[in-house]
N, C-alpha and C positions, 0 to 999 in steps of 0.2 A: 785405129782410124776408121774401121769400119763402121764403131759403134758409135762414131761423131758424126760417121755420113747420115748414117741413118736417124742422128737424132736430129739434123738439121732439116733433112724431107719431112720428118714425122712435124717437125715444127714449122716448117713453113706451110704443110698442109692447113693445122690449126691455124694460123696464122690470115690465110685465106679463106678461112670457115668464118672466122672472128670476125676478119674487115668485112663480110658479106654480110655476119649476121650486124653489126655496126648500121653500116647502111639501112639495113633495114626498119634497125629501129629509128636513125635519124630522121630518115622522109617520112616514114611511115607508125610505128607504133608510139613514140614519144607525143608527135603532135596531135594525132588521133586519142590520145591519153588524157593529154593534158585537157585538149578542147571538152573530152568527152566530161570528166571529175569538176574543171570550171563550170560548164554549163548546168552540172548538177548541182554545185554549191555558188549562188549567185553572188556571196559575199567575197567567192575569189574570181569573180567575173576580169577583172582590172588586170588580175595578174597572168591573164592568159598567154600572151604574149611574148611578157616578159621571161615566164616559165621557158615558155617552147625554146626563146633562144637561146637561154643557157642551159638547157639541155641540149639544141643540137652541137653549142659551141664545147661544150662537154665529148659531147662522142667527138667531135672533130680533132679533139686533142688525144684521142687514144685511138687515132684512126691513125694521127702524125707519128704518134709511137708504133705503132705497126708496121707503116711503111719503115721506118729507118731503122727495125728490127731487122726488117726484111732485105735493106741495104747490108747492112751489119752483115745478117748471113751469106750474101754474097761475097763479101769482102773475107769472111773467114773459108768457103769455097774456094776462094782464090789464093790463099795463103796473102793478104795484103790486110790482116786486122790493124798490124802494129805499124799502119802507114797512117800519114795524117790525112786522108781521105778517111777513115773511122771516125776521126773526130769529129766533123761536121755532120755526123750523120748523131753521132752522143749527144752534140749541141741539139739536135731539132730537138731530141727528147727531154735532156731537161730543159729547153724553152716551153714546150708541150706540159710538161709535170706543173712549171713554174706559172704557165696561165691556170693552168688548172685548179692551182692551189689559191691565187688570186682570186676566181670565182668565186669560189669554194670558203673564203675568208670572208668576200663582200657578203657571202648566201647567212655566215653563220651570225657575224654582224646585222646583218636584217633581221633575221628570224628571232634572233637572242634579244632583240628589243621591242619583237612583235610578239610574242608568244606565250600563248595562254598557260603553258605547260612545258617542263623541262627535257620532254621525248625528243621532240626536232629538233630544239637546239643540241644534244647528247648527240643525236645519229649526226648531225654535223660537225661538230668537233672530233669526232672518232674519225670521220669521214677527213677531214683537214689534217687532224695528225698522222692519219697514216698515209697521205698524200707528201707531208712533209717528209715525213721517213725516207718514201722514193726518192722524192729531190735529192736529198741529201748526200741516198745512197748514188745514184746517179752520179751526181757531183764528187763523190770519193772515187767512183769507177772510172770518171773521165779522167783523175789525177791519175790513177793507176794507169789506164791506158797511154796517159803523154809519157810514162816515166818509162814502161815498156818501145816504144815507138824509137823515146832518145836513145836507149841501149840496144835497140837494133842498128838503130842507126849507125851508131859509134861501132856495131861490132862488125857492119858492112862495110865502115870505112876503114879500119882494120886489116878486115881481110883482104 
């Protein structure tokens, strides 16, 4: 028990280091990035914009995954993971995985029919497959956690 508490503080630390450093890329390094790389290459003038928002909507969706980590660990603080208050917090994240991989689809789709060269389309696809993997895996963990939640259930009602 002790070694859970402690890995829970040690991670919710990180977890607060991450959503800060998050933030900072969304206001600040991404759009300053993006404007600074378009402005240099005039041929990606057009896509300035477009860039920055799917970038910031990108961090925004693993900012949603943090927060309901962070729900998560509260709820396993409390001895209350295998209540259906967990789930809703499972759901935000893979809704969160599931826009992401949406982007991340339209991004590969765009690229793969603009692209001079086989790099960016590769780093996107890598990038989308293993986006799907979380989903997925997500989505088996959510199953596992309803089937634990019913068997507490049933074993509260029991006793």
């Amino acid at each position: 028990m002790l070694t859970e508490r402690r890995a829970v503080a040690a991670l919710r630390v990180f977890l607060v280091v991450l959503f800060a450093v998050l933030v900072v890329f969304q206001t600040l390094s991404l759009p300053g990035g993006i404007a600074y790389t378009t402005s240099q290459n005039p041929h990606d003038a057009p896509l300035r914009w477009p860039l920055t928002a799917i970038a910031v909507f990108l961090v925004l969706c693993v900012e949603v995954v943090v927060v309901a980590t962070w729900k998560l660990l509260t709820l396993v603080k409390k001895d209350r993971i295998f209540t259906s208050a967990a789930l809703k917090w499972v759901d935000a994240i893979v809704w969160a995985v599931a826009a992401a991989w949406v982007v991340f689809v339209g991004m590969l789709i765009f690229v793969g029919f603009n692209a001079d060269d086989p790099g960016m389309p590769m780093l996107l696809f890598l990038v989308t497959v293993g986006i799907t993997v979380i989903g997925l895996l997500m989505v088996v963990m959510r199953a596992l956690l309803r089937q634990a939640t019913t068997l507490r259930t049933d074993m509260e009602a029991v006793i």
